[in-house]
C-alpha positions as CSV (number, residue, x, y, z in Angstrom):
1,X,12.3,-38.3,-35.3
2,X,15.1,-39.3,-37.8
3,X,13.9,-40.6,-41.1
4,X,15.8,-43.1,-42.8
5,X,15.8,-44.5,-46.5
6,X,14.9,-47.5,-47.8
7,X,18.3,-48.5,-49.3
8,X,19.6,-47.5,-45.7
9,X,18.2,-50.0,-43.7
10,X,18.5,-52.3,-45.9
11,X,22.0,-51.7,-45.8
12,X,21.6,-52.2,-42.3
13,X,20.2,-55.5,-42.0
14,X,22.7,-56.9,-44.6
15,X,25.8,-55.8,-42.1
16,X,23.4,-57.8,-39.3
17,X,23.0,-60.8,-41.4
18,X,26.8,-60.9,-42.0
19,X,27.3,-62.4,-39.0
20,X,27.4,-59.0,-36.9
21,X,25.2,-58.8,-33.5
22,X,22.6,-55.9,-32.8
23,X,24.8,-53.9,-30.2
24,X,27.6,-54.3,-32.9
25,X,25.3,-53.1,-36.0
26,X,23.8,-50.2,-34.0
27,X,27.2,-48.7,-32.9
28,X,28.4,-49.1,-36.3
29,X,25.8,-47.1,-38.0
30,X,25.6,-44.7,-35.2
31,X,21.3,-46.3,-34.7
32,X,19.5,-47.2,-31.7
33,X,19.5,-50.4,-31.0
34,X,15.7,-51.4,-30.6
35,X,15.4,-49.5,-34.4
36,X,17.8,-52.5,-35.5
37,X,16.1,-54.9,-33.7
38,X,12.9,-53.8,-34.9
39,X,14.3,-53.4,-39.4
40,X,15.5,-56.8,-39.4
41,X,12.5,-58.7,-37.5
42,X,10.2,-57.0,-40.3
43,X,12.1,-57.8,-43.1
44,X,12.5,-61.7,-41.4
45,X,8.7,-61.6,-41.6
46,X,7.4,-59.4,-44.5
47,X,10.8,-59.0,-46.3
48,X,11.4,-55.6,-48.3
49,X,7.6,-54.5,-48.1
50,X,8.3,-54.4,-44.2
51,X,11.0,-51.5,-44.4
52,X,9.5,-49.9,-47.3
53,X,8.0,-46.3,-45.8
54,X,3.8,-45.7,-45.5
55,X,2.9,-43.5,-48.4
56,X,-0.3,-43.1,-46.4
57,X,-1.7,-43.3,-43.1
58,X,-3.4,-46.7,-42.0
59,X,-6.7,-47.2,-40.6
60,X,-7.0,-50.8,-38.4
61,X,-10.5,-51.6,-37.5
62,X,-11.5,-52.7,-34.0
63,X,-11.4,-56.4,-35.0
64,X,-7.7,-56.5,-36.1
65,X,-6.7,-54.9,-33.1
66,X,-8.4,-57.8,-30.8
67,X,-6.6,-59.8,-33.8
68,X,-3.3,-58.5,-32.7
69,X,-3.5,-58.1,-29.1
70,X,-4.9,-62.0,-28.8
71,X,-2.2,-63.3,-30.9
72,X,0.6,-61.3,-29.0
73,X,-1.1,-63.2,-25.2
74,X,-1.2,-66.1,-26.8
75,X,2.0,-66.5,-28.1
76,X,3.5,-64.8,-25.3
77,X,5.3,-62.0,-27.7
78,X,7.0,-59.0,-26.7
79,X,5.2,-55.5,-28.2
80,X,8.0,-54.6,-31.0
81,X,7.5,-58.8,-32.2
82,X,4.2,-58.2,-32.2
83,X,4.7,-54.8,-34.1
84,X,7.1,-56.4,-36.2
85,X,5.0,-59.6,-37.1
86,X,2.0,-57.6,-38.0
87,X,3.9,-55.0,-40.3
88,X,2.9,-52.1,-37.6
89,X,4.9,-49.3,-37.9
90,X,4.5,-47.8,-34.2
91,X,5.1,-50.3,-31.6
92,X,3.4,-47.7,-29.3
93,X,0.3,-48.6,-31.1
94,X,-0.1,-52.2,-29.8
95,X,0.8,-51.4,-26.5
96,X,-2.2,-48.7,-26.6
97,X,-4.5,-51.2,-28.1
98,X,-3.5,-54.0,-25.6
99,X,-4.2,-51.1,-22.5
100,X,-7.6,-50.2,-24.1
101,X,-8.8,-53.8,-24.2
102,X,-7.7,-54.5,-20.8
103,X,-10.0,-51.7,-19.6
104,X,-13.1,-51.3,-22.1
105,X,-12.7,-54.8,-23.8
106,X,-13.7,-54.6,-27.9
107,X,-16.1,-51.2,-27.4
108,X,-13.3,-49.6,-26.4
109,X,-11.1,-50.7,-29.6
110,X,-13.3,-48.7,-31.8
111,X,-12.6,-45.9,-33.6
112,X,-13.8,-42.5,-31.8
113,X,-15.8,-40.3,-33.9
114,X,-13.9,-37.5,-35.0
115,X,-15.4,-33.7,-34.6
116,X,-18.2,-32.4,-32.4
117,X,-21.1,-34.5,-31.9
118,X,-24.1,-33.7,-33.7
119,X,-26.4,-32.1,-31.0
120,X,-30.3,-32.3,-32.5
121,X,-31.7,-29.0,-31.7
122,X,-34.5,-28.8,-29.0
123,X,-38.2,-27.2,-30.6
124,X,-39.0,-24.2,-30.3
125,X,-42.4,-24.4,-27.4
126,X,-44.8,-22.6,-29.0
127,X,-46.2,-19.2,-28.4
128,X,-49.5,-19.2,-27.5
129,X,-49.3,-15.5,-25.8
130,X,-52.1,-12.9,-27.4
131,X,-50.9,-9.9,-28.7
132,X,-51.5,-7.9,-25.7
133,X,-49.8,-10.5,-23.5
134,X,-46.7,-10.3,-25.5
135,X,-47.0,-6.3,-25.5
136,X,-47.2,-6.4,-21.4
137,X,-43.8,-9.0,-21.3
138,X,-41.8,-6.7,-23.3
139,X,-42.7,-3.5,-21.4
140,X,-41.9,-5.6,-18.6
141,X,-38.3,-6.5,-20.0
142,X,-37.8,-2.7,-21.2
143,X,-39.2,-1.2,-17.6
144,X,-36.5,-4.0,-16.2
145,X,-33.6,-2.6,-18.2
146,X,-34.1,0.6,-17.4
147,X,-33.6,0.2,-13.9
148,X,-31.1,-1.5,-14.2
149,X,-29.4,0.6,-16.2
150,X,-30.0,3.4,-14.1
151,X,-29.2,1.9,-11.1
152,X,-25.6,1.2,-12.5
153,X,-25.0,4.7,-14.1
154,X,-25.4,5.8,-10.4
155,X,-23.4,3.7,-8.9
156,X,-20.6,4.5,-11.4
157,X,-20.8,8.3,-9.9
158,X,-20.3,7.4,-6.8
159,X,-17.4,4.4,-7.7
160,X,-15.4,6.3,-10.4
161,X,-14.2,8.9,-7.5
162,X,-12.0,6.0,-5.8
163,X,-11.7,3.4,-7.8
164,X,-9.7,2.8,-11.2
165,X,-11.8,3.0,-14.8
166,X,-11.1,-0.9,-15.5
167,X,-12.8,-1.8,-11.8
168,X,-15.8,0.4,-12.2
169,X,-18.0,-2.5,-13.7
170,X,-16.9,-5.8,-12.0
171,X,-17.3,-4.0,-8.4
172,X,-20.4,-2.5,-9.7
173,X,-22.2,-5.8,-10.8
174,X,-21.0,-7.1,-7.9
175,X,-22.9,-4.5,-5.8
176,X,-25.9,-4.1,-7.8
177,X,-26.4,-8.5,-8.0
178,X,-28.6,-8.8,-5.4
179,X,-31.4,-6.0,-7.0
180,X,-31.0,-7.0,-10.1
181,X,-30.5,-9.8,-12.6
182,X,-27.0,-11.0,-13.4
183,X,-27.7,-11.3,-17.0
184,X,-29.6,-7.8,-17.0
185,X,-26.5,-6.3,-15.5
186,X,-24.0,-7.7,-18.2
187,X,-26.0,-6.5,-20.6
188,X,-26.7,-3.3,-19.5
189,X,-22.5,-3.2,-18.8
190,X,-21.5,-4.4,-22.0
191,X,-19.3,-6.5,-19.9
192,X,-18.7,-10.4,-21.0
193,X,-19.6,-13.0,-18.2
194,X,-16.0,-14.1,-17.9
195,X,-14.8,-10.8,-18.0
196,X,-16.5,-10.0,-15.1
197,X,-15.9,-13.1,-13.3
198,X,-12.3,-12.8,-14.4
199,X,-12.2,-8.8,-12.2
200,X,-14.6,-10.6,-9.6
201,X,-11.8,-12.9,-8.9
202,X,-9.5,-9.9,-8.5
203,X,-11.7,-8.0,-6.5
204,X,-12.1,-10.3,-3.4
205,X,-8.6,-12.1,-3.8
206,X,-5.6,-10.7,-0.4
207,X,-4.0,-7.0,-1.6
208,X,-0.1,-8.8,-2.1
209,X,0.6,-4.8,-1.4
210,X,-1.4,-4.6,2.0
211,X,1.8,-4.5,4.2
212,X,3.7,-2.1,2.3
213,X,0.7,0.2,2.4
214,X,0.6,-0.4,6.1
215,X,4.1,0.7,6.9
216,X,3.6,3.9,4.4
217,X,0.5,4.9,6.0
218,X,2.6,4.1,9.6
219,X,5.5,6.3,8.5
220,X,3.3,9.2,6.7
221,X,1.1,9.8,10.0
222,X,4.1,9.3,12.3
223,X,5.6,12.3,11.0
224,X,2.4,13.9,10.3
225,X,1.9,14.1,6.7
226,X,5.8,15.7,6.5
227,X,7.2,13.3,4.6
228,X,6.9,12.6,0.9
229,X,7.4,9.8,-1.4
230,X,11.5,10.4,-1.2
231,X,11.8,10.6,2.4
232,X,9.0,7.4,3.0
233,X,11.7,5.2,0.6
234,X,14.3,6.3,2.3
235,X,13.0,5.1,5.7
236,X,11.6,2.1,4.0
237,X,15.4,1.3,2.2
238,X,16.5,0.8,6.0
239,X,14.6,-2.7,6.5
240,X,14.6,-3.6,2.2
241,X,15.2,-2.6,-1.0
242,X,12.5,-1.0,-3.1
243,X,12.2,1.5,-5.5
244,X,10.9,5.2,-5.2
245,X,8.3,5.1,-8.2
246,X,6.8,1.8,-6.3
247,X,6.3,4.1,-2.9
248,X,5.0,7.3,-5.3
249,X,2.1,4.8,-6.8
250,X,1.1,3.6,-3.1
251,X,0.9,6.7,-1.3
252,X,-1.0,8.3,-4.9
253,X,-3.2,5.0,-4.4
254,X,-3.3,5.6,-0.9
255,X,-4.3,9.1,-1.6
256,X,-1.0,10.6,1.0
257,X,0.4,13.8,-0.2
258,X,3.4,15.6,1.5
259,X,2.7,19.2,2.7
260,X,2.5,22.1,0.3
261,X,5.0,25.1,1.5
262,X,3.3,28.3,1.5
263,X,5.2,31.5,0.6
264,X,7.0,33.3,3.1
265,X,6.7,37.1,4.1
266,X,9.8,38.7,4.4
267,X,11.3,42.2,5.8
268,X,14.4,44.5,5.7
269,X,14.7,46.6,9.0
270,X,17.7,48.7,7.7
271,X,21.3,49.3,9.3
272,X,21.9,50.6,12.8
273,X,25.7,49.4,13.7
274,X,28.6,48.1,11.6
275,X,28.1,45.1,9.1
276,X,30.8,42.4,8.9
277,X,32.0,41.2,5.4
278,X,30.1,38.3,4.1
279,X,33.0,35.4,4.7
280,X,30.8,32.6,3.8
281,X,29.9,33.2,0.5
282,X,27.1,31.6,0.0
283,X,29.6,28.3,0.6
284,X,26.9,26.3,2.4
285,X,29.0,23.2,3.3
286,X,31.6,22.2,6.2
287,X,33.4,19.6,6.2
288,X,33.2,18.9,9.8
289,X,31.1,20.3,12.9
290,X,31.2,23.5,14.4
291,X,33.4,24.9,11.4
292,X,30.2,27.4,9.8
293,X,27.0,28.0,11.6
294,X,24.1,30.1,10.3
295,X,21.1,31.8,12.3
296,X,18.3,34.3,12.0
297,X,15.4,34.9,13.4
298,X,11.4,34.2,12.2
299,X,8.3,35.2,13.6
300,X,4.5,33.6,14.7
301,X,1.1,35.2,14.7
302,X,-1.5,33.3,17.4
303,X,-4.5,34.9,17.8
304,X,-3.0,38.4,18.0
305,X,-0.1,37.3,19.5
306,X,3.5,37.3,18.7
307,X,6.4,34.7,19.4
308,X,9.6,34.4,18.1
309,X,12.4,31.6,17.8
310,X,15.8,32.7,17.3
311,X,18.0,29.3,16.2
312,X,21.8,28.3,15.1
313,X,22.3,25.9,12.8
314,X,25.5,24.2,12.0
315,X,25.9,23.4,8.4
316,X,27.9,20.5,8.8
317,X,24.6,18.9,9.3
318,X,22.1,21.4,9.7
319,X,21.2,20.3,13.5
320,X,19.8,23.2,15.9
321,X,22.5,23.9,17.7
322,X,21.0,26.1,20.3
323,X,18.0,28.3,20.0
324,X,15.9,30.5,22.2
325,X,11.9,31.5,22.0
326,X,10.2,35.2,23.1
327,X,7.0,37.2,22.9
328,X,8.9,39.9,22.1
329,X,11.8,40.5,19.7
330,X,14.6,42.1,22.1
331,X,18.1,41.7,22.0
332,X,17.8,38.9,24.9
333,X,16.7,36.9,22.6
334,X,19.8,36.6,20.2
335,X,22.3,37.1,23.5
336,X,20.8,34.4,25.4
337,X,20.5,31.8,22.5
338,X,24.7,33.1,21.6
339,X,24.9,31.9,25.4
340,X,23.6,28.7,24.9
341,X,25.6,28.1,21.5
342,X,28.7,28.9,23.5
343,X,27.9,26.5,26.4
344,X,27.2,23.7,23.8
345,X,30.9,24.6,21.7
346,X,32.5,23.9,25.5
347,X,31.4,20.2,25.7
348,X,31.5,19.5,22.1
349,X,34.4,17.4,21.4
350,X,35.2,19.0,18.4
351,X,37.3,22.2,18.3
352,X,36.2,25.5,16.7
353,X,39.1,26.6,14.9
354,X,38.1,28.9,12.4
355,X,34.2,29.3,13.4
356,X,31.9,31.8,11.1
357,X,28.4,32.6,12.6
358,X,26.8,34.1,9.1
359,X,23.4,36.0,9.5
360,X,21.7,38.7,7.7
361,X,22.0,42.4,8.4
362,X,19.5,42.4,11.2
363,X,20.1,44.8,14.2
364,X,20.4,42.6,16.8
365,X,23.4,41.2,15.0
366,X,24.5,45.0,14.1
367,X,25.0,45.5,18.1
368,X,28.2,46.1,19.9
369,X,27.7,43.8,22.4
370,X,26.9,40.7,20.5
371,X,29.8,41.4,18.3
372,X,32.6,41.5,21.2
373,X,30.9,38.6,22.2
374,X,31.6,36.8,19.0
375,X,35.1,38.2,18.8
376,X,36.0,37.1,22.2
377,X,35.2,33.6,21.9
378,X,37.1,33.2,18.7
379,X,34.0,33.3,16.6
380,X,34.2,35.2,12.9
381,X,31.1,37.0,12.3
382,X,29.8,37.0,8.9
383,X,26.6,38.7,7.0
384,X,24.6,38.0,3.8
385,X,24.6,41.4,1.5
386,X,21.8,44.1,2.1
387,X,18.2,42.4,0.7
388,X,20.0,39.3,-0.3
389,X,18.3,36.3,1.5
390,X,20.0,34.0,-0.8
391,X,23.2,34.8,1.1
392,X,21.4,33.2,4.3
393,X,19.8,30.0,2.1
394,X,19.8,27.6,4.4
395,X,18.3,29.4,7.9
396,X,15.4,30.5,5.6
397,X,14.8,27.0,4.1
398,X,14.8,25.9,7.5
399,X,11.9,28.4,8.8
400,X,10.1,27.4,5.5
401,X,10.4,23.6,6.6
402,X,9.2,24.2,10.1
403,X,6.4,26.6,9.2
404,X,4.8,24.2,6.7
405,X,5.2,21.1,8.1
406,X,4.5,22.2,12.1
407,X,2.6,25.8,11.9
408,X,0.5,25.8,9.0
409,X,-0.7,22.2,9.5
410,X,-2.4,22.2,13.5
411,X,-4.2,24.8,15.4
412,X,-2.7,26.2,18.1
413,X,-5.0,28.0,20.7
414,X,-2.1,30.5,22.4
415,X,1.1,31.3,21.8
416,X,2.0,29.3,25.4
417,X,0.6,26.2,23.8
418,X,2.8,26.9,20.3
419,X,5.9,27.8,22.3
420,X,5.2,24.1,23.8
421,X,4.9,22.1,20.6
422,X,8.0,24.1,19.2
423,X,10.1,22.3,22.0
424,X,8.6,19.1,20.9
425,X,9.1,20.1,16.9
426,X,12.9,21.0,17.2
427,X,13.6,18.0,19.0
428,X,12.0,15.5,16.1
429,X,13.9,18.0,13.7
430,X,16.9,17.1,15.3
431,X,16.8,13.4,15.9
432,X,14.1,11.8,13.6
433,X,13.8,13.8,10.6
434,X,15.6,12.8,8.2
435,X,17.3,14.4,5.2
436,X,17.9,12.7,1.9
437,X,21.0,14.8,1.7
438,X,22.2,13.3,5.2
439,X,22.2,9.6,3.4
440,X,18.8,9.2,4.9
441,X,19.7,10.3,8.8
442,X,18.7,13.1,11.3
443,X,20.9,15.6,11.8
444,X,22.1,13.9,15.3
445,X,22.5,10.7,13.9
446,X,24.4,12.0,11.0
447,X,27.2,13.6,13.6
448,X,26.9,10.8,15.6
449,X,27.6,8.3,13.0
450,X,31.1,11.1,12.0
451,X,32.2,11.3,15.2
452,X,32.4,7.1,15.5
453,X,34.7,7.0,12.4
């Protein structure tokens, strides 16, 4: 609030006296009009004292306020007259005064008692307990503790596995309240009353999480523990945004932990036919389909048994293009799944200009046969260096996904029933799993999507 000096508003009420109304005087000094209004009907009544400012603050017993708010009825005044008659700084004041009569007549005038009221201490009862009575209660009391106490340490143990460090002693308290004393178990806690009714509150109050866990736990299992926290948010990002360190919290609260590869054996068989130069050159990227494809071959043990997949991926998006599964690693294996590569290249509607199959030295590839094959479909064979399985990345990252997300995590009990969830595998490899690299699509749904533009 503005302060203004004594030789101000007297300067004020001069320029009103001069003739000048309120609305003029209050434009002219730049004041509120009520404020005018209010200078010049205490100086009419009080003269100079009634502008001069309160060096202190004034104390008005109960009886001049009935004074005031029985003159103001009786002579019908407005609140500022009144003020203004009475020499009352605050109008605000008598309209206080006139609600507090209206309610609690002349009591509640009075002045209220400042501080805390002075609460008269209750006497002590006294003790009339022997010795021996006093030595039984407090044996009692310890005996009391102690079970308590132990009760909680071992309810901790069990608590601390699953639950955070600041939620160990609300949720135990809460669990223990029944057997024991809710005073006893603060104590024994050293945990403050509203601290625990503060967590208590927590505890029981809806998880604003619980759907978001839902849908992680829905993807996770869905996929069957495959996925991580990167490939969960990705699937998530297709219905809302939300942010990868926000999934990698809930799946660690949720305890849900992708798939850990295991190392992979592998072998060199030597060279029985003519190697082709290595054309790809470790350039693991096409631009569109069917322009570089990469295969291999990897092998299963069931039981004593053998079974072996031979697959072609494209590297455009690394979908199974074809692929063919034996018990035994002939050179049928490799022809027939060439034959169902070729069948697949005839109703594609992309052309094969240009096409490099790249494998490793292996002898299947090394035969005659499967080379003219290559070389009279148009197809330029290509093969990593001797020993170098770098040169065939992306096939051997493949076997490494499919053996530790689909063979080393079930139980297969022949190599029949493994051959059978293989099918099943390669098919959700092609269409559901997706790759971060793929912006978040299969393989299939990555082509599909290129072939639409």
């Amino acid at each position: 609030m503005t302060k203004y000096s004594f030789d101000f508003k007297l300067q004020v009420i001069q320029f009103y006296l001069d003739n000048h109304g309120y609305q003029a005087t209050a434009r002219y000094f730049n004041v509120e009009c009520t404020t005018v209004r209010k200078w010049v009907k205490a100086y009419q009544y009080h003269g100079a004292e009634g502008i001069k400012p309160r060096t202190s603050k004034l104390n008005y017993t109960a009886e001049f306020k009935l004074h005031v708010v029985t003159y103001m009825t009786l002579n019908n005044l407005s609140i500022r007259e009144t003020a203004a008659y009475f020499n009352i700084p605050a109008f605000t004041s008598v309209l206080e005064w006139k609600s507090l009569f209206k309610i609690g007549g002349l009591d509640a005038l009075k002045p209220r008692q400042k501080g805390r009221p002075n609460i008269m201490k209750r006497p002590k009862k006294p003790d009339n307990r022997t010795e021996q009575e006093k030595l039984i209660d407090e044996l009692t009391a310890e005996l009391l503790y102690l079970r308590a106490e132990n009760d909680v340490l071992k309810k901790y143990q069990e608590l601390e596995e699953r639950e955070e460090q600041r939620r160990l002693k609300p949720e135990t308290i809460e669990e223990l309240k029944g057997k024991h004393p809710l005073t006893l178990l603060l104590k024994v806690s050293h945990l403050a009353r509203s601290s625990y009714y503060y967590h208590r509150k927590s505890l029981f109050s809806a998880d604003p999480e619980s759907d978001l866990k839902a849908k992680i736990l829905s993807i996770y299992h869905e996929n069957k523990g495959r996925y991580g926290y990167r490939r969960i948010t990705a699937i998530l990002r297709r219905e809302f945004i939300i942010n990868h360190k926000k999934v990698q919290r809930l799946m660690k609260q949720l305890n849900l932990k992708s798939l850990i590869r295991p190392k992979k054996y592998r072998s060199y068989k030597g060279q029985i036919g003519r190697v082709a130069k290595n054309l790809l050159q470790r350039q693991f990227t096409a631009s569109k389909p069917n322009q570089k494809w990469v295969t291999d071959v990897t092998e299963f043990k069931v039981n004593g048994e053998k079974l072996y997949l031979s697959p072609i991926l494209d590297l455009y998006n690394q979908e199974v293009i074809s692929y063919e599964i034996t018990k035994r690693p002939k050179y049928e294996l490799v022809e027939r799944m060439l034959e169902k590569a070729l069948t697949y290249l005839q109703s594609s509607k992309r052309g094969r200009e240009k096409l490099i199959l790249h494998s490793d030295q292996g002898w299947q590839y090394q035969m005659a046969q499967y080379q003219q094959n290559l070389k009279k479909n148009n197809i330029k064979q290509s093969m990593s260096r001797k020993g170098n399985c770098y040169d065939n990345a992306v096939i051997e990252n493949f076997f490494g996904i499919l053996k530790s997300e689909f063979f080393y995590t079930q139980r297969f009990e022949s190599v029949d029933h493994l051959q059978t969830e293989l099918h099943k595998y390669i098919d959700y490899y092609n269409h559901k799993r997706i790759k971060l690299k793929l912006k978040g699509l299969s393989p299939i749904e990555y082509r599909t999507q290129s072939l639409s533009l």
